[in-house]
DRENKOLMI-460008 format. One line per 5 residues: their letters; for each residue x, y, z of N, C-alpha, C. Coordinates in Angstrom, 3 decimals. Layout:
residues N
a) X/Y/Z/X/Y/Z/X/Y/Z ~ ...
end
This chain:
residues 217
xxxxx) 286.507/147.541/79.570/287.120/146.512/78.747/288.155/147.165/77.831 ~ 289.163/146.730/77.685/290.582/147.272/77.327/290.564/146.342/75.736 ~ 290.755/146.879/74.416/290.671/146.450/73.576/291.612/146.832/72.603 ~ 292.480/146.668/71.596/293.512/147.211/71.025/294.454/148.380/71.773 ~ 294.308/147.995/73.205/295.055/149.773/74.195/293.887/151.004/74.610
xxxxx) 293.074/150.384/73.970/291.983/151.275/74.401/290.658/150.762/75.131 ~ 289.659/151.715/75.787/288.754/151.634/76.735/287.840/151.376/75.546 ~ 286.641/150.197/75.999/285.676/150.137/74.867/284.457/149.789/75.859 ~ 283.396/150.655/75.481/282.271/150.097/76.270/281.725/148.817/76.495 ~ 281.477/148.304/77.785/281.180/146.680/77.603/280.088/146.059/77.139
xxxxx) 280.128/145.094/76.362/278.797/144.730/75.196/277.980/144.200/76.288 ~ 276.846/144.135/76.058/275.517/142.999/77.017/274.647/142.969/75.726 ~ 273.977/141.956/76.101/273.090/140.903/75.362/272.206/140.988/76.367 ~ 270.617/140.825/75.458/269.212/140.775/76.058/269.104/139.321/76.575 ~ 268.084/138.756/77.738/268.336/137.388/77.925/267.305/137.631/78.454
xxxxx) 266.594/135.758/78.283/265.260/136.137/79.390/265.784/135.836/80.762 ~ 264.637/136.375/81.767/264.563/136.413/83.067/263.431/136.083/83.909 ~ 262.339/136.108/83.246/261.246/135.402/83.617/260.452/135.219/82.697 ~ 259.790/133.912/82.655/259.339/132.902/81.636/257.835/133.702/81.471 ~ 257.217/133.426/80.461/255.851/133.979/80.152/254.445/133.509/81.631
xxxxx) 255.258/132.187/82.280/254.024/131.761/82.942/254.127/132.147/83.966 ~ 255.401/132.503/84.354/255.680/133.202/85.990/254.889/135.069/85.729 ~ 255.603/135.273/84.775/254.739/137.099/84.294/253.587/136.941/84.657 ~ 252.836/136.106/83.924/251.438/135.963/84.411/250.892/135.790/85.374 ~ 250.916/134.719/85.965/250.900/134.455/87.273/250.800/135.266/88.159
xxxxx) 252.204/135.770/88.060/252.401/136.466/89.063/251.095/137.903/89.092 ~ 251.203/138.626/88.264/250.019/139.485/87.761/248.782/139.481/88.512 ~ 248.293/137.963/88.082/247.289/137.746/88.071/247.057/137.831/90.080 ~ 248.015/136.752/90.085/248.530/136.756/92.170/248.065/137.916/92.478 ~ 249.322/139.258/91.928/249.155/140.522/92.562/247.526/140.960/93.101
xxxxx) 246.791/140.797/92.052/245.589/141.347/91.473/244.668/140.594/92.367 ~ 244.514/139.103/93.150/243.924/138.225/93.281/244.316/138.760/95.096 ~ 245.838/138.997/95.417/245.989/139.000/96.757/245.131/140.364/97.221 ~ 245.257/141.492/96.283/245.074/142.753/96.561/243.641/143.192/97.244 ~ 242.392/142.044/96.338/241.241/142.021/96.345/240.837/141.300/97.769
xxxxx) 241.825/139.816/98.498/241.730/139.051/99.297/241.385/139.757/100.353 ~ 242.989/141.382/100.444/243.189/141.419/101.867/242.028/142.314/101.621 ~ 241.941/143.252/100.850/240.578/144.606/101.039/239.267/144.117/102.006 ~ 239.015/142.722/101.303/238.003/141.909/101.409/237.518/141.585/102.710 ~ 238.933/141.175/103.096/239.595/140.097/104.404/239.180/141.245/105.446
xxxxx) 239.729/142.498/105.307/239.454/143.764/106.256/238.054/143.907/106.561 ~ 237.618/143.727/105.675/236.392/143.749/105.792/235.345/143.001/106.456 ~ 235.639/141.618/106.106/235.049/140.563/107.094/235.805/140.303/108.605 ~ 237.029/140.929/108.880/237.429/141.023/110.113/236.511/142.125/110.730 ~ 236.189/143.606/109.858/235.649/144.446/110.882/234.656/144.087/111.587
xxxxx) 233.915/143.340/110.930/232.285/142.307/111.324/232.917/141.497/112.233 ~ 234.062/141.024/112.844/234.207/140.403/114.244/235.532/140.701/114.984 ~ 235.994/141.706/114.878/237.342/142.026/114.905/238.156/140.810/116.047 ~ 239.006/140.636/115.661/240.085/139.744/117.152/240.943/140.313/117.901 ~ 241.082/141.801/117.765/241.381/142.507/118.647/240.718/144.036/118.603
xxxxx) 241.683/144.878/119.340/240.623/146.563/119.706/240.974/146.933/118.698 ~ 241.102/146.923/117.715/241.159/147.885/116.350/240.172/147.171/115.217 ~ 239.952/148.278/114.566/239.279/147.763/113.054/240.181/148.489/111.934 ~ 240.053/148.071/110.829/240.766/148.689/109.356/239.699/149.406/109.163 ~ 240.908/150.744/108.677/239.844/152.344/108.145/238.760/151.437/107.169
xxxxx) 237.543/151.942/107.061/236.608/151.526/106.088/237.198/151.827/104.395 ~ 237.762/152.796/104.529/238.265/153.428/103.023/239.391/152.519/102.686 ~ 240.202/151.527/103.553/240.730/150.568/102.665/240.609/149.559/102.932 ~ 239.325/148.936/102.723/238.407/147.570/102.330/237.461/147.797/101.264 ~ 237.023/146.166/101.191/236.366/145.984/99.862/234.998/145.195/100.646
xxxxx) 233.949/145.605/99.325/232.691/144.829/100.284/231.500/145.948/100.352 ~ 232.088/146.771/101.293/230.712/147.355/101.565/229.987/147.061/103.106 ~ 229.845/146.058/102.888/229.360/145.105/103.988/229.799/143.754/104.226 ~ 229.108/142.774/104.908/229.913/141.232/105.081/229.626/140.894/103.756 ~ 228.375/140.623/103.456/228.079/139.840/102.631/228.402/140.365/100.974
xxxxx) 228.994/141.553/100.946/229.797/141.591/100.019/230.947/141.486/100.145 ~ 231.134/141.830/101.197/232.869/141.280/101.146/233.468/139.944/100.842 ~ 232.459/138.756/101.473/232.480/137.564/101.281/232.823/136.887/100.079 ~ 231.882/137.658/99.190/231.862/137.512/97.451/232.643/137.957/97.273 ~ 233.614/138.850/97.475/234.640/139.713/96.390/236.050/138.211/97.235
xxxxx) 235.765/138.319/98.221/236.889/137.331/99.091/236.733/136.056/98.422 ~ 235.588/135.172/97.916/235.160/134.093/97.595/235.974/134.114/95.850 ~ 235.771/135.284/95.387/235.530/134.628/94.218/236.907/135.458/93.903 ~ 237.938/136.199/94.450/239.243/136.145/94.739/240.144/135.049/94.804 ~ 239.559/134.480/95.974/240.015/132.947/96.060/240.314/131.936/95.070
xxxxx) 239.223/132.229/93.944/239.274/130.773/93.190/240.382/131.565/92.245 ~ 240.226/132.791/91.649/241.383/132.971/91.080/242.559/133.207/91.803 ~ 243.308/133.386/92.895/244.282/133.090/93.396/244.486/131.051/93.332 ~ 243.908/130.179/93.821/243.702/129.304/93.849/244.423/128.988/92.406 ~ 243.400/129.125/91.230/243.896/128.786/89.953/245.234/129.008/89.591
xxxxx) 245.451/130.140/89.658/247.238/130.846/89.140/247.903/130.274/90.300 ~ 247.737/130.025/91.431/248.626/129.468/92.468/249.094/128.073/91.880 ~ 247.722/127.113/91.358/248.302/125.813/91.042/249.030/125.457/89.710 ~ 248.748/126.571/88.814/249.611/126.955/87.757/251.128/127.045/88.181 ~ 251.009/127.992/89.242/252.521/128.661/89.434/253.286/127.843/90.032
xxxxx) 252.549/126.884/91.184/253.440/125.689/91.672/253.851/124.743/91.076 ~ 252.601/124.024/89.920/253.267/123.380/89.532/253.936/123.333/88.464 ~ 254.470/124.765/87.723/255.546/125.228/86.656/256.600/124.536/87.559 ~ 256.166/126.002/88.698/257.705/125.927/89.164/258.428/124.197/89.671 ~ 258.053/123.337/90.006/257.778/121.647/90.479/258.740/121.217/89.399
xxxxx) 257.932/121.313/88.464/258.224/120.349/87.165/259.098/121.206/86.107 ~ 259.329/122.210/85.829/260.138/123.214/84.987/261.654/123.252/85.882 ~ 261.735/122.879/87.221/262.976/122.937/88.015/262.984/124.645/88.425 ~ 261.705/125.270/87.873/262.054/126.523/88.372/262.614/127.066/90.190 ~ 262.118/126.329/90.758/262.066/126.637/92.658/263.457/125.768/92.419
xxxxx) 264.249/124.814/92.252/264.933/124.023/92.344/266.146/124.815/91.952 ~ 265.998/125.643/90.677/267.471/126.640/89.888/267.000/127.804/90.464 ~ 265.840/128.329/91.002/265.976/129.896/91.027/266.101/130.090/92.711 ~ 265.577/129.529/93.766/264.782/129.390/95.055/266.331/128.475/96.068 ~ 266.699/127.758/95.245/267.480/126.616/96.271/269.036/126.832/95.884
xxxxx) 269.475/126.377/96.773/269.901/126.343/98.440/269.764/127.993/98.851 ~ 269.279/127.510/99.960/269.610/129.255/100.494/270.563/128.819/101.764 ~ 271.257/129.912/102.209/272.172/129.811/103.209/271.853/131.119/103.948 ~ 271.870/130.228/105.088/271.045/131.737/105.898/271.767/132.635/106.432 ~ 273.187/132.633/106.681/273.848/133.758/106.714/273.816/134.653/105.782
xxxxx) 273.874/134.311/104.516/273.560/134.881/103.462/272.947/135.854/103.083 ~ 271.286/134.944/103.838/270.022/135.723/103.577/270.126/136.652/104.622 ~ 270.854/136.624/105.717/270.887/137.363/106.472/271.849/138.378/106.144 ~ 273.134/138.738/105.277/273.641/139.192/105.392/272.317/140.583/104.121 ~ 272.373/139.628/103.103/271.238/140.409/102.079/270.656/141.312/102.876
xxxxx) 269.611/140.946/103.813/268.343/141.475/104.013/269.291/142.446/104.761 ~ 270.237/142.257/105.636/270.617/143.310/106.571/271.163/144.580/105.275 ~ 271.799/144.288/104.023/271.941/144.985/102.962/270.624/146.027/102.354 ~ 269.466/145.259/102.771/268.599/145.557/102.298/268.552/147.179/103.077 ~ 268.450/146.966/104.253/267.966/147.775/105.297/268.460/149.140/105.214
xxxxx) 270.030/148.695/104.687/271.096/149.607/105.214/270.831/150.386/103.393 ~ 269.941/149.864/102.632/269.810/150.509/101.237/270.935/150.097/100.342 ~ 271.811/149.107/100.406/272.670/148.645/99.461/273.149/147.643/99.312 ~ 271.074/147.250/98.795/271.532/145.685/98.278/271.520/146.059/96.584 ~ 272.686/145.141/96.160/272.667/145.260/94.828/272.105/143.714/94.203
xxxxx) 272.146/143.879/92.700/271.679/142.624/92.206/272.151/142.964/90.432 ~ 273.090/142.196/90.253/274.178/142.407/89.127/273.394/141.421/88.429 ~ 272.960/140.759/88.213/272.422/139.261/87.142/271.249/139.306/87.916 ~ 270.335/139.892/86.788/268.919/139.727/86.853/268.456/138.040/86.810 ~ 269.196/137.309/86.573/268.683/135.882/86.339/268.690/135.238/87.449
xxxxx) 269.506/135.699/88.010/269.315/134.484/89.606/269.621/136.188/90.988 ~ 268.264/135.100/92.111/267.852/135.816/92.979/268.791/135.770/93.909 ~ 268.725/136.780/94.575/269.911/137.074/95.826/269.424/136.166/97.205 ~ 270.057/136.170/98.020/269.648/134.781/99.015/268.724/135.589/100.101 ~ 268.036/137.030/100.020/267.214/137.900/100.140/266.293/137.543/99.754
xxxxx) 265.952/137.344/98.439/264.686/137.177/97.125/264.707/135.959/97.642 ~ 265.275/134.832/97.584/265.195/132.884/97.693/264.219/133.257/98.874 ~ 264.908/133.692/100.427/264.002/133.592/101.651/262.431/133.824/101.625 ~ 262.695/135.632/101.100/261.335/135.909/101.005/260.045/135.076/99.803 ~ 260.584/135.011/98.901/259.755/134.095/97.943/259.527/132.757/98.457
xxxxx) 260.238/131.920/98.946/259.754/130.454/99.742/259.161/131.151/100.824 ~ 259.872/132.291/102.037/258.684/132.116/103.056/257.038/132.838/102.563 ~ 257.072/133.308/100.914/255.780/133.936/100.849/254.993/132.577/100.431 ~ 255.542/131.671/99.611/255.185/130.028/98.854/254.478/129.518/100.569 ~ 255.077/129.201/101.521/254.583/128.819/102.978/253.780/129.352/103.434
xxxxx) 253.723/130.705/103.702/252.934/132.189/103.734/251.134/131.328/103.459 ~ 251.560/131.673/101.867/250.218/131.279/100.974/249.426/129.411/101.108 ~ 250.275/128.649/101.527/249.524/127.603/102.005/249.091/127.612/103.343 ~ 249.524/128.325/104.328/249.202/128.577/106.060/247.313/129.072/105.813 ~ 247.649/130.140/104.673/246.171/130.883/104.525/245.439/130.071/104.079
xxxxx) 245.736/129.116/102.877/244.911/128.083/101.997/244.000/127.207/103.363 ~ 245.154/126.947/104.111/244.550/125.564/104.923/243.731/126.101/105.843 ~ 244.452/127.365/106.890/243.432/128.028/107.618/242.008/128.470/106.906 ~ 242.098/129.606/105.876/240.983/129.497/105.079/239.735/128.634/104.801 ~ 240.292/127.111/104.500/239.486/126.030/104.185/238.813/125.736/105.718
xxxxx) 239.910/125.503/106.461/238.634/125.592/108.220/237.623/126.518/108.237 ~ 238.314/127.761/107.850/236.844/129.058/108.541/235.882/128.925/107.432 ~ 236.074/128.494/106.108/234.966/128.343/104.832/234.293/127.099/104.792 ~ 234.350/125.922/105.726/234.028/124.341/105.544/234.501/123.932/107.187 ~ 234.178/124.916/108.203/234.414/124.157/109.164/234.050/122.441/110.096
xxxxx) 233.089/122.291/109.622/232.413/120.772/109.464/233.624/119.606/109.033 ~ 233.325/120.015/107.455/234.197/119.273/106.864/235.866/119.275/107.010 ~ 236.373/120.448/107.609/237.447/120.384/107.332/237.633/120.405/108.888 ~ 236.966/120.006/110.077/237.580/119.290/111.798/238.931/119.370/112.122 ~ 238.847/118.066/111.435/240.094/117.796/111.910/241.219/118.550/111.710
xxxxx) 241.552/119.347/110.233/242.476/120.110/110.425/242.434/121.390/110.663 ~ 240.941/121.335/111.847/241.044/122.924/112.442/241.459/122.239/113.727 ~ 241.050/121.207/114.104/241.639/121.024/115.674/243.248/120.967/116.118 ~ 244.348/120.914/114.344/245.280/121.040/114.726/245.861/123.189/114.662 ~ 244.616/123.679/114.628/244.902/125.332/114.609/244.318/125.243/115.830
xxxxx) 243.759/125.256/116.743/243.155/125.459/117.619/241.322/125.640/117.837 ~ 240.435/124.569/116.862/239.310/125.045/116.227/239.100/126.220/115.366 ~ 237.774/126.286/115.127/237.577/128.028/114.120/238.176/128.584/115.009 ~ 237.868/129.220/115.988/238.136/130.940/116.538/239.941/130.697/116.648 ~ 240.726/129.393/116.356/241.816/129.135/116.408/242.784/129.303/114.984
xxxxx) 241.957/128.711/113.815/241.738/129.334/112.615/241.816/130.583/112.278 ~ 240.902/131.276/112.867/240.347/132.873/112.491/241.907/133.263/112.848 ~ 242.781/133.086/114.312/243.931/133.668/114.305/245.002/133.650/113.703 ~ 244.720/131.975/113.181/246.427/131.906/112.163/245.629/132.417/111.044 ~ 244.773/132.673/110.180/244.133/133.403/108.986/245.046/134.458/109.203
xxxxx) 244.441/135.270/110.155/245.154/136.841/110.819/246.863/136.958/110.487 ~ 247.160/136.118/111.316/248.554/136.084/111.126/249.216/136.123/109.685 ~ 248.826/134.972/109.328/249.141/134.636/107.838/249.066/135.652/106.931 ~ 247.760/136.568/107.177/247.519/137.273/105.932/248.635/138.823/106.556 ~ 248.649/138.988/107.716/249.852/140.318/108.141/251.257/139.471/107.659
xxxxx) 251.419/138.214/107.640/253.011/137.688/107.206/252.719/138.373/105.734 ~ 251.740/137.951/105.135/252.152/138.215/103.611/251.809/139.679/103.254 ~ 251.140/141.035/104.159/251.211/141.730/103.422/252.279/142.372/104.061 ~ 252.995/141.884/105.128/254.856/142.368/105.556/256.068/141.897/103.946 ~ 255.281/140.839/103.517/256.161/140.532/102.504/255.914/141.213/101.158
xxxxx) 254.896/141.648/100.637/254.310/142.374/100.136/255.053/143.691/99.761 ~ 255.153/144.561/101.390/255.619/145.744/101.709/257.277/145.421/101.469 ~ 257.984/144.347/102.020/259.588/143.881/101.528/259.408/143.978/100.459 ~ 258.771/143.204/99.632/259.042/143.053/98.501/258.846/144.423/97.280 ~ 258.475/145.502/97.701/258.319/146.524/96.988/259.569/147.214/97.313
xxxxx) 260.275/147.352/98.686/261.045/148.207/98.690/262.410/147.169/97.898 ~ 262.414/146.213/98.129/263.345/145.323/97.259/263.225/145.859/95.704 ~ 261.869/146.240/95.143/262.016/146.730/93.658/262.510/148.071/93.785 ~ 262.042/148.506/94.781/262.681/150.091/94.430/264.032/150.311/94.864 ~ 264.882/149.597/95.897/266.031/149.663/95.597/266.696/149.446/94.590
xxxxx) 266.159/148.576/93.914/266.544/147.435/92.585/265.450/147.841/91.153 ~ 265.850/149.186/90.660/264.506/149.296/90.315/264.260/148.782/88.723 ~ 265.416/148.893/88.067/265.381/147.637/87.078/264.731/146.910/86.989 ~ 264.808/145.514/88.217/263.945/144.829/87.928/262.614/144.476/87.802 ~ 262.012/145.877/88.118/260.274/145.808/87.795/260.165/146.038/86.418
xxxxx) 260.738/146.303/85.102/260.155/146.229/83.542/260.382/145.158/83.392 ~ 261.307/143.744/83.637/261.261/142.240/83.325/260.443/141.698/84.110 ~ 259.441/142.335/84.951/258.205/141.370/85.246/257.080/141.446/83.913 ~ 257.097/142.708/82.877/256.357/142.672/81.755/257.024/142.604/80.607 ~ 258.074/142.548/80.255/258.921/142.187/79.122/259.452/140.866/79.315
xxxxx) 260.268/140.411/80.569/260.221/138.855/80.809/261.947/138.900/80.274 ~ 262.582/140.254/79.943/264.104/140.201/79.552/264.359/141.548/79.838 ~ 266.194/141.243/80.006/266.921/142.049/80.707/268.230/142.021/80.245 ~ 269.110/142.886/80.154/270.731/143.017/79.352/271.192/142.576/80.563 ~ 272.199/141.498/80.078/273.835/141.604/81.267/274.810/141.592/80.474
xxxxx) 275.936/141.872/81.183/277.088/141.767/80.056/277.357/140.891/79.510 ~ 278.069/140.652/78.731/278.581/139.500/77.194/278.740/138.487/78.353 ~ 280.278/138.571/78.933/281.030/137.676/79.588/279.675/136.944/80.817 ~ 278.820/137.511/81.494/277.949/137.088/82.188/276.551/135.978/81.410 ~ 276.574/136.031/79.971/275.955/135.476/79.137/275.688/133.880/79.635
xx) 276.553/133.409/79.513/276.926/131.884/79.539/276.984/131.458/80.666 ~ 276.705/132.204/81.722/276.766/131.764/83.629/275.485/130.861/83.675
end
């Protein structure tokens, strides 16, 4: 910035970037998914759906019937902060200003940025059409598991919408699936912070400097 003929460093201002209920949330998510999959490994090794099992050293449990419990009672706190987090985001317009429109060339051009190690992200306040994809397809992600879930935990009660998975043992596979979609997104989503590595202290401070002129965008 050029100021009386001379070079002057450019001012930025602190601003928030994520609201106190998304910080949380999200936290809490991390903490809630982490326990799911350990869990999840665990009650797969007890029937596996294909020729492999997960090393014992990264699951949770012990056995089924602890795993069950650590998976069960995971659940309700994922569950809780999930319906928190949806319906901020619903009614706050958060998914509506932060999430929408995505354009998929876009997201495609991002993610291919991603790959190649130079994706940037200049305004911590709004997500790159990279971040929009992966965050809605993790939002989809997390209801595929909810609904499958509810078949393999209440298969009785919940019939009918296992007969549109293919019954339980039809269930048990989109579970599978679902839970490798989200810990692929998981694994994106870390190398997205570490390219970008800034933005992991405004998931616990909740603010971030941009420049002056970027203030008012």
């Amino acid at each position: 910035m050029k100021e009386g003929g001379r070079m002057t460093p450019e001012r930025s201002h602190t601003v928030q970037v994520h609201p106190l209920v998304v910080r949380i949330t999200h936290w809490i998510n991390v903490f809630a998914i982490l326990i799911m999959v350990a869990s999840g490994w665990r009650i797969y090794n007890a029937s596996p759906l294909f020729g492999f099992k997960f090393p014992g050293d990264w699951t949770l449990g012990g056995w089924l019937a602890g795993a069950l419990q650590w998976h069960f009672a995971a659940m309700w706190l994922l569950a809780a902060s999930g319906l928190v987090y949806v319906t901020y985001g619903i009614v706050s317009g958060h998914y509506r200003h932060k999430l929408l429109p995505i354009a998929p060339a876009a997201a495609w051009r991002d993610i291919a940025a991603a790959f190649r190690g130079k994706l940037t992200h200049d305004d911590l306040r709004v997500y790159n059409a990279a971040q929009r994809a992966a965050y809605l397809g993790a939002i989809l992600i997390g209801i595929v598991l909810v609904l499958s879930g509810l078949v393999l935990w209440k298969p009785v009660q919940f019939h009918t919408l296992g007969l549109l998975m293919g019954d339980y043992e039809g269930a048990r596979y989109v579970h599978f699936f679902a839970m490798a979609a989200l810990v692929l997104f998981v694994i994106v989503h870390v190398v997205m912070v570490l390219l970008v590595p800034r933005t992991f202290p405004t998931m616990f401070t909740g603010r971030a400097r941009v420049p002056a002129a970027a203030e008012g965008d």
